[in-house]
Kinemage of the C-alpha trace (Angstrom):
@kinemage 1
@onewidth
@group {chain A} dominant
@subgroup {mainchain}
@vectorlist {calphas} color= white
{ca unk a 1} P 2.261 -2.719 10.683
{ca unk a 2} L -1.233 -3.164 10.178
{ca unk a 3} L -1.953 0.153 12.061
{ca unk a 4} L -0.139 2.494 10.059
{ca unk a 5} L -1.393 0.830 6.685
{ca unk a 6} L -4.614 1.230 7.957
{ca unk a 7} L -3.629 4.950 8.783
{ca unk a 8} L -2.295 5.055 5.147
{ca unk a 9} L -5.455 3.729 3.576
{ca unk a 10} L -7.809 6.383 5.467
{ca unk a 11} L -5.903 9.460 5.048
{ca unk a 12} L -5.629 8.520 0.581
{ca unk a 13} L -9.620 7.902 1.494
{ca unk a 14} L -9.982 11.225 3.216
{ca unk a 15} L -7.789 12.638 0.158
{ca unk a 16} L -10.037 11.334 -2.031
{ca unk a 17} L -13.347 12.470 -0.405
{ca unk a 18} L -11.745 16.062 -0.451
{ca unk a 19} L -11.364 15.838 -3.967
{ca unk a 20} L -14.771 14.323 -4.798
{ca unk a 21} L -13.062 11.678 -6.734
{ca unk a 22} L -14.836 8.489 -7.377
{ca unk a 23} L -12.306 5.124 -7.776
{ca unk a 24} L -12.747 5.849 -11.597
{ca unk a 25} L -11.201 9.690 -11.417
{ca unk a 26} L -8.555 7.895 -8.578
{ca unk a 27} L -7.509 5.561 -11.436
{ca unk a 28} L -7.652 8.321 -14.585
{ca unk a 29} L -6.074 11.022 -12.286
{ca unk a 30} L -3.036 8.829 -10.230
{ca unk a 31} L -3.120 5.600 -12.449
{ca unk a 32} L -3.961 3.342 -9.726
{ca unk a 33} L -6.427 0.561 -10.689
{ca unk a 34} L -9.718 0.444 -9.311
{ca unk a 35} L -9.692 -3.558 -8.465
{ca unk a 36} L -5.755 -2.749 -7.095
{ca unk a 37} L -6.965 -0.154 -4.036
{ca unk a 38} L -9.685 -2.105 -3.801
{ca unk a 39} L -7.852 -4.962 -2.737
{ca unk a 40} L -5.542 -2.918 -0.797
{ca unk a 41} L -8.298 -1.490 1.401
{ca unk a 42} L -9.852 -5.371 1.579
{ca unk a 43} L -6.612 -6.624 3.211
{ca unk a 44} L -6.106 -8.583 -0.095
{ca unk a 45} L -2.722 -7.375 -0.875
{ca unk a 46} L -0.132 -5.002 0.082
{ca unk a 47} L 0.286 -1.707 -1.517
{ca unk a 48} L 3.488 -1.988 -4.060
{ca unk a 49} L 6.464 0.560 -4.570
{ca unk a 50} L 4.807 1.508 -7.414
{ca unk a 51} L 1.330 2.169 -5.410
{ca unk a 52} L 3.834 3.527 -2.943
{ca unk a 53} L 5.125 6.058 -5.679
{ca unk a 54} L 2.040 7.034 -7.541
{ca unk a 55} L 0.292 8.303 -4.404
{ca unk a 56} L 3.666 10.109 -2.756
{ca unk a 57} L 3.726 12.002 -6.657
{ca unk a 58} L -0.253 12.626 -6.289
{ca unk a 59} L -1.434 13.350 -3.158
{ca unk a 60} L 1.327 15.208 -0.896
{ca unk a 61} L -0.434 15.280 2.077
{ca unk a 62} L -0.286 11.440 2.521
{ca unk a 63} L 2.999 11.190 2.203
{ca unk a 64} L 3.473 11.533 5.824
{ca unk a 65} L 1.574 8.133 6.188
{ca unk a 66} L 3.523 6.178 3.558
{ca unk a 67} L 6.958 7.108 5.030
{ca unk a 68} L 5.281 5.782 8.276
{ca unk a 69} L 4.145 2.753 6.862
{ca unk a 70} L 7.321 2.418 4.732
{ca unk a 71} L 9.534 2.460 8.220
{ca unk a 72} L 7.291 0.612 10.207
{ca unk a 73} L 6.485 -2.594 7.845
{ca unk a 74} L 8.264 -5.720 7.438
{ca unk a 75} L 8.743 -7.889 4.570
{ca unk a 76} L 7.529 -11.332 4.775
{ca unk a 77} L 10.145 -14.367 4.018
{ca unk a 78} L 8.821 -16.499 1.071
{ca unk a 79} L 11.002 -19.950 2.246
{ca unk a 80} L 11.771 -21.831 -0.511
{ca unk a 81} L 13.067 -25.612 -1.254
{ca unk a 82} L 16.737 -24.480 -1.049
{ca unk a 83} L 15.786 -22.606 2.576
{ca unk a 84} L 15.714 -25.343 4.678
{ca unk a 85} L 18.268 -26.083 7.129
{ca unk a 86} L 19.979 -29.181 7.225
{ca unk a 87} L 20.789 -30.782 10.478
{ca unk a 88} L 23.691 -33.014 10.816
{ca unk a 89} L 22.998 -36.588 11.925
């Protein structure tokens, strides 16, 4: 997974660069946060449906690299207190 989100992340870079967009104009023109894509390209968090969305209605020629990221991730299981198998005794 980690390769095509890294994919993902250059090519909206390289889409950016093209554009001579700063992470201000990124955030005015697409309506992603600054601090969000910033985490995104740190590693800090995922990139959400709605980060998803916004750059697949934006920037067409990335949306090659989100449907590869979209098919190749997988979503982590949270576990939770009612997760946990019992065993019987």
């Amino acid at each position: 997974m980690q390769g095509t989100l890294s994919a993902l992340i250059e090519a909206v870079e390289d889409a950016l660069a093209r554009r001579q967009w700063d992470y201000k104009a990124f955030k005015s023109q697409i309506g992603i946060h600054e601090s969000t894509w910033s985490r995104i390209r740190r590693g800090r968090r995922l990139p959400s449906h709605n980060v998803l969305t916004l750059l697949r209605q934006h920037l067409p020629e990335v949306i090659k690299y989100i449907d590869d990221y979209e098919n190749h991730r997988t979503i982590p299981l949270r576990q939770g207190n009612n997760d946990t198998i019992q065993k019987e005794e």
